[in-house]
C-alpha positions in Angstrom: -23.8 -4.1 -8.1 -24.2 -0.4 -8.7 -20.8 0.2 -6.9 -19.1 -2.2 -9.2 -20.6 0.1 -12.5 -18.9 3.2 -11.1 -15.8 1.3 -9.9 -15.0 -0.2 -13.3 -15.8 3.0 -15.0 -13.3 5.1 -12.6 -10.5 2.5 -13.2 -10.8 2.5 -16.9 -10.5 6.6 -16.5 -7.9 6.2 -13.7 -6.0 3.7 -15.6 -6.3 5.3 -18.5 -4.7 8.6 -16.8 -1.8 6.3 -15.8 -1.0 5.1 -18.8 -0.9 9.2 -20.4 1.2 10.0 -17.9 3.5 6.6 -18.3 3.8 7.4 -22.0 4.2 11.1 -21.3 6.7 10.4 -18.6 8.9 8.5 -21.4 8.8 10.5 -24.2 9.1 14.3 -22.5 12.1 14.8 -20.2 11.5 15.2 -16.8 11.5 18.9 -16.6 8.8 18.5 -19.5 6.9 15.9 -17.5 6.5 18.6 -14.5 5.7 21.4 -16.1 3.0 18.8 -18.0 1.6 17.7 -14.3 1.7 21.2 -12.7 -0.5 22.7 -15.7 -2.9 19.8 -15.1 -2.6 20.5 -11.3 -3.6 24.1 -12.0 -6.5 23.2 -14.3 -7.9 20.5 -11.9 -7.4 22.6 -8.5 -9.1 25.6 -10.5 -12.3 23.7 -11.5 -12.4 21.9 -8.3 -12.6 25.5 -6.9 -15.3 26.5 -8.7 -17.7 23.9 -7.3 -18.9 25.8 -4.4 -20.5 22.6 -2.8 -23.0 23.1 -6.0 -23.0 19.7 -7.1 -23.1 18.4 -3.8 -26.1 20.6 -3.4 -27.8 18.6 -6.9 -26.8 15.3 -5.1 -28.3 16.1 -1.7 -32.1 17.6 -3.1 -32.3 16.4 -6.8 -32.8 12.6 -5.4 -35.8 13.5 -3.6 -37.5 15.8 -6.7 -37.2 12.8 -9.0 -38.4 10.2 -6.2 -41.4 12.0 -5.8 -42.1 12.9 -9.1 -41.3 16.6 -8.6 -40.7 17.6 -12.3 -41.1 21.2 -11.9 -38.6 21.9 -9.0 -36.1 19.7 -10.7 -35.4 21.6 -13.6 -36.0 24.7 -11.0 -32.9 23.8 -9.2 -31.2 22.4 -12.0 -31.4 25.6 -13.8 -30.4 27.8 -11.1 -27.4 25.3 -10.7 -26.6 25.9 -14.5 -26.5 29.1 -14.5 -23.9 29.7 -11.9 -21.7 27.1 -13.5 -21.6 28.6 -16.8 -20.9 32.1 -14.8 -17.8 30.4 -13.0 -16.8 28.8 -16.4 -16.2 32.0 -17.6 -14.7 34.0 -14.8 -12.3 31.6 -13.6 -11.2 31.0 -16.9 -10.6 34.7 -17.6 -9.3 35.1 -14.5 -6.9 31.9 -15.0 -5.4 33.2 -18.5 -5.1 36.8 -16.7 -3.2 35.8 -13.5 -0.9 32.9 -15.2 2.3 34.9 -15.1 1.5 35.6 -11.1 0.9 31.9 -10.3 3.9 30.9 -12.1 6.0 32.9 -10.9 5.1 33.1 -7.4 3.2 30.4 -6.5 5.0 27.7 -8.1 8.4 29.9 -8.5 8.6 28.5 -12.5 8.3 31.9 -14.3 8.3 29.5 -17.7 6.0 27.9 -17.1 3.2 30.7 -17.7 2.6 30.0 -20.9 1.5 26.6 -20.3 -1.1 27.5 -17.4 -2.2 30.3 -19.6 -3.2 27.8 -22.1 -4.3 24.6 -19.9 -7.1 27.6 -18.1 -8.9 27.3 -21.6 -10.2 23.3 -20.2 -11.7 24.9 -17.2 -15.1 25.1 -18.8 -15.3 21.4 -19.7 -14.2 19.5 -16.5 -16.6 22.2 -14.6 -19.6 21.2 -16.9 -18.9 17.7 -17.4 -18.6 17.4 -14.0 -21.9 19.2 -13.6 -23.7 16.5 -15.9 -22.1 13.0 -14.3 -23.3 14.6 -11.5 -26.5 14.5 -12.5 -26.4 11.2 -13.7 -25.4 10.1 -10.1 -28.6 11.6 -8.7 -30.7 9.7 -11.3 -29.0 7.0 -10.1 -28.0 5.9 -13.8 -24.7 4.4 -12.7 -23.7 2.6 -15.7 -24.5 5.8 -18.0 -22.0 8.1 -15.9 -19.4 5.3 -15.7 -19.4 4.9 -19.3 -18.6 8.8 -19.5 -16.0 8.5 -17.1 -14.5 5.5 -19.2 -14.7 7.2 -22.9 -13.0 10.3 -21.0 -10.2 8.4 -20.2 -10.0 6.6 -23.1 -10.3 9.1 -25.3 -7.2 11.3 -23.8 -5.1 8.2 -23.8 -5.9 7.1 -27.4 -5.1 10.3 -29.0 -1.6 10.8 -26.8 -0.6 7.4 -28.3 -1.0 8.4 -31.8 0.8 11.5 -31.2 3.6 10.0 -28.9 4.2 7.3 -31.8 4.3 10.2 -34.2 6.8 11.8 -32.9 5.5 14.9 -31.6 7.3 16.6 -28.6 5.6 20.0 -28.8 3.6 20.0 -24.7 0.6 22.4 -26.2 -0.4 19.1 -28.2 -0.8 17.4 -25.3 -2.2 19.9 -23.0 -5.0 20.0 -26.0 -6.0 16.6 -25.5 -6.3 17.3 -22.1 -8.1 20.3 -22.7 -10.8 19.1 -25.5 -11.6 15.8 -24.6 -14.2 17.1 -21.4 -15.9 19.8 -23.7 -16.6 17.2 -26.4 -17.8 14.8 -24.3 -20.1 17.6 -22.6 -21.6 18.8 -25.8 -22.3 14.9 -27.3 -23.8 14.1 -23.8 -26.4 17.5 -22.8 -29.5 15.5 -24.0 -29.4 14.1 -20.4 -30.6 16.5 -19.0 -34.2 17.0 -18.0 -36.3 18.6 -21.4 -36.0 22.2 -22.2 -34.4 23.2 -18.1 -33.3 26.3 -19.4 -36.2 27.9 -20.6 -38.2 26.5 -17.2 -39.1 30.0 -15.5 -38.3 30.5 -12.0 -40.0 33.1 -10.2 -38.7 35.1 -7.3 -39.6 33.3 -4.6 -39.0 30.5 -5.7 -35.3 31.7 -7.1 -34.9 33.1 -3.1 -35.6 29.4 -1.4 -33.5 27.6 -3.7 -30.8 30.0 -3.1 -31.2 29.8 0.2 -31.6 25.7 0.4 -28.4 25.6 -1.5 -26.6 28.0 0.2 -27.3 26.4 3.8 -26.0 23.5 2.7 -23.1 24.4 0.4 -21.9 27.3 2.4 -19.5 25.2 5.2 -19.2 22.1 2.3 -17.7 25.2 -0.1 -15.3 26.2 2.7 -14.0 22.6 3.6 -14.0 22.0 0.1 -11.7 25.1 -0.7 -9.6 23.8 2.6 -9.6 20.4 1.2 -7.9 21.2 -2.1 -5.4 23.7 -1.1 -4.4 21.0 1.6 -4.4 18.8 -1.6 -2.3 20.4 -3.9 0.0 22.3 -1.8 2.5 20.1 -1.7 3.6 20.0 -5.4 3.3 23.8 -5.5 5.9 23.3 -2.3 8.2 20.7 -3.6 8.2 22.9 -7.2 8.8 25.9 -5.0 11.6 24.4 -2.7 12.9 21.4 -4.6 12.6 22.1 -8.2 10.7 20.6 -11.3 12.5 17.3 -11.2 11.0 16.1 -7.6 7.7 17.7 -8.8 7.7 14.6 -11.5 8.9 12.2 -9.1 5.9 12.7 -6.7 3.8 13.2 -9.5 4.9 9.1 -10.5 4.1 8.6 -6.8 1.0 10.0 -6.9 -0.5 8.5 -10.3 -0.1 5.3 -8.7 -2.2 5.9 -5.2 -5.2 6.9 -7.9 -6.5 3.9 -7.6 -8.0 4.4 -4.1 -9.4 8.2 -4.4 -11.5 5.9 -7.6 -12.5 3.1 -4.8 -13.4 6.6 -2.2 -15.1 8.1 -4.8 -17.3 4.4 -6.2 -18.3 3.9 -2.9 -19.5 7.5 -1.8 -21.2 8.1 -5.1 -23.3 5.3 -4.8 -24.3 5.7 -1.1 -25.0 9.3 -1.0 -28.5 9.1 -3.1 -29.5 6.1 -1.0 -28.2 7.4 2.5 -30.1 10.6 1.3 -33.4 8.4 1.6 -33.3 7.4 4.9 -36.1 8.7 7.4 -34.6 8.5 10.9 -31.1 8.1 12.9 -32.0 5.1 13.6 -31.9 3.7 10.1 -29.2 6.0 9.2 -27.1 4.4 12.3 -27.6 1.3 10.7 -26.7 2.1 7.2 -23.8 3.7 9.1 -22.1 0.2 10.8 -23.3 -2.1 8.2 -21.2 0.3 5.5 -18.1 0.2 8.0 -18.1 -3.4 8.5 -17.6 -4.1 4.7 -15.6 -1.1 3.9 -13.3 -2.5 6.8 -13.1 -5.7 5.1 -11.9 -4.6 2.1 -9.4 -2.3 3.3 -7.3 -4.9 4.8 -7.3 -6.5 2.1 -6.1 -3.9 -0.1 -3.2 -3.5 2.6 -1.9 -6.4 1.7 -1.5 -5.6 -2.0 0.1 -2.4 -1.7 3.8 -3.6 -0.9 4.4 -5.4 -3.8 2.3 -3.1 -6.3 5.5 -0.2 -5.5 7.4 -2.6 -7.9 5.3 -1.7 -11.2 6.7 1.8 -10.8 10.0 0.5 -12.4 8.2 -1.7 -14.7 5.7 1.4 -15.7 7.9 4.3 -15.7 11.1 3.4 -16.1 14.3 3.3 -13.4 14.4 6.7 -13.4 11.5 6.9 -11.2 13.1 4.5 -8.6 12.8 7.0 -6.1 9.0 7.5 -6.7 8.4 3.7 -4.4 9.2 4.8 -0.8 7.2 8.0 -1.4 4.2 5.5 -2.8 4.7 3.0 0.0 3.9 6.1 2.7 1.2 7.5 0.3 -0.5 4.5 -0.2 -0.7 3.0 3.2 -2.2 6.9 4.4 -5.0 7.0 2.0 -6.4 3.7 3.5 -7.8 5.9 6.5 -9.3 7.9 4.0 -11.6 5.0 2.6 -12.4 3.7 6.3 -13.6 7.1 6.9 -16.7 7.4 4.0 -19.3 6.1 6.6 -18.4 8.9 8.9 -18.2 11.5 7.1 -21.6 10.9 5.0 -23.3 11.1 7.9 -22.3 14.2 9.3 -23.6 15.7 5.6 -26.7 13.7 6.1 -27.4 15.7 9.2 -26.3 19.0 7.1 -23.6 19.7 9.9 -20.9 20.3 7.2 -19.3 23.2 9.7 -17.5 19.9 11.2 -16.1 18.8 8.2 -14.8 22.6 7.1 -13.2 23.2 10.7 -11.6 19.6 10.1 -10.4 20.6 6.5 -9.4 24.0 8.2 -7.2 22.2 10.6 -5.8 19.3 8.3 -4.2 22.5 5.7 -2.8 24.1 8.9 -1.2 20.7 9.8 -0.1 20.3 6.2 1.5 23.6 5.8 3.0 23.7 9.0 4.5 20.4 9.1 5.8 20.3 5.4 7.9 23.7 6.1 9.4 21.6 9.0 10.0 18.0 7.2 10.8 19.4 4.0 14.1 20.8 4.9 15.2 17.6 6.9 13.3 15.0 5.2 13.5 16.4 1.2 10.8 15.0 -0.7 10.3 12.3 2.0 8.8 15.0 4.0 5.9 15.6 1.6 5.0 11.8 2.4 5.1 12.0 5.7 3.2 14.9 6.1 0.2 13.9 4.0 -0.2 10.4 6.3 0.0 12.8 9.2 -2.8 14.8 8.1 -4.9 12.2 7.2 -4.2 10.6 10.6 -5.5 13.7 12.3 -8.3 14.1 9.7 -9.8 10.3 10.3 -9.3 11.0 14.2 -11.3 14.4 13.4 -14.3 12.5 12.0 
């Protein structure tokens, strides 16, 4: 029931994002369309950065401080979780705006393009803290609340790009405004959640010192196979912009709107499981919880197998012929990322028994695989390569946990 909340919210956001980049696929060119998607890849892998295992760390103790009632602590570690968010919001964003020209031109090898990152760095602030606060949602277990954030979010960005697709404009900084904006507002109409008067709760130093070190043992690995997990995530359009050009960036980029649908089905499940697997007393319950989840997740992915063949069709239907060569890239995509959803009871429970140095060495391992393999298949395969590099990893990755 719960799952369903977050799943429907998710999709509405997911579809939502789609359909933006359907229309924006149409009415930019394609150069337009990937210089569009690797600003949003920049802004995205730059606040996903800044997370530090932080609101991993809110999911994993503010459960228990609500449960038992434990006001004071709660806006304790809430605070001291605020206050290092709004100190990345504004570093990385500096930084971002200050290092555009760099990352352009060397990283993606699109000097032109700096202007655009330069600019999409300003939304860094409102995916970090909006972020921060459906977070916090999640560990009050108000399901429905959060997925209704998640929905008007994508909502919101679509609404306003059709308006300003059917008016005409082609300038990309309108766009990457929407983008930008829609987060912050949706942060600033939404902070009454939050537990009453947090920032003004004092913390004193000992206190500060065991949160800091409660959050730091348990963020410390997560932060490193987080920061593995990303790079191993987004290298490959920074490679195929590098070595194949902006044109193939928008063709994986078709590719890859379509899989989105399971990183929402990954992401409904896990949300909803990690406060309640948190709760469990012993290993016995826990291995339980553990085979009970993998029969039904199971279940459901072979079902979903079944759909994914035809579903490469609706890339014609949705973006146009253009894209035809988006579906064998999807096909390879899609059928990977089911090892990815069979996985979710495994890895929760190697965070449940805080050993998150296994899932940073197997992070570790899946970006060496990633980068090794993609300079290899690249050259023989072309884009191709990318596909078959990413269901290699994830191979290797599921085996891992």
């Amino acid at each position: 029931h719960q799952t369903a909340f977050v799943t429907i919210g998710s999709l509405i956001n997911g579809l939502s994002l789609l359909t933006l980049n359907i229309v924006l696929a149409r009415v930019l060119s394609q150069e337009f369309f990937g210089i569009f998607s690797l600003s949003v890849l920049a802004l995205s892998t730059m606040a996903e950065i800044s997370d530090f295992g932080l609101n991993a760390g809110l999911l994993r103790f503010a459960p228990y401080y609500i449960a038992t009632n434990q006001t004071d602590k709660l806006k304790q570690l809430v605070k001291t979780i605020w206050q290092w968010r709004v100190t990345l919001t504004l570093v990385l964003t500096a930084g971002g705006i200050i290092f555009s020209y760099p990352l352009a031109k060397y990283l993606f090898g699109q000097a032109q393009i700096a202007q655009y990152l330069a600019y999409s760095f300003l939304g860094i602030g409102g995916v970090i803290l909006l972020g921060f606060l459906a977070t916090f949602l999640q560990s009050n277990q108000r399901f429905f609340y959060q997925a209704s954030v998640q929905s008007l979010k994508g909502f919101l960005r679509l609404l306003i790009v059709v308006i300003l697709a059917l008016a005409g404009v082609k300038n990309l900084f309108a766009y990457l405004s929407v983008y930008i904006f829609v987060p912050w507002i949706l942060f600033f109409a939404n902070y009454g959640v939050f537990p009453e008067k947090f920032r003004e709760v004092e913390v004193d130093g000992e206190v500060k010192r065991n949160l800091h070190s409660q959050l730091a043992k348990f963020s410390f690995w997560l932060t490193v196979s987080s920061l593995m997990a990303i790079a191993g995530g987004k290298i490959d359009q920074v490679m195929i912009s590098h070595y194949l050009g902006l044109e193939n960036v928008a063709v994986f980029t078709v590719a890859w709107q379509l899989i989105q649908v399971f990183p929402v089905l990954y992401g409904s499940i896990s949300s909803v499981l990690m406060p309640k697997i948190s709760g469990l007393q012993n290993k016995a319950d826990l291995v339980a919880f553990v085979k009970r989840v993998f029969k039904w997740v199971l279940v459901g992915t072979i079902g979903v197998a079944f759909l994914i063949y035809p579903s490469q069709y609706l890339i014609n239907f949705l973006f146009g012929q253009k894209y035809a060569a988006a579906m064998p890239i999807y096909l390879v995509l899609a059928y990977g990322f089911l090892l990815n959803i069979l996985a979710i009871p495994f890895s929760m429970a190697v965070t449940i028994f805080n050993k998150t140095h296994i899932m940073a060495i197997g992070a570790f391992l899946q970006l060496v695989l990633v980068v090794i393999c993609n300079l290899i298949f690249i050259p023989r395969y072309g884009i191709m390569g990318v596909a078959y590099t990413y269901v290699i990893s994830l191979v290797a990755l599921f085996v891992w946990n």
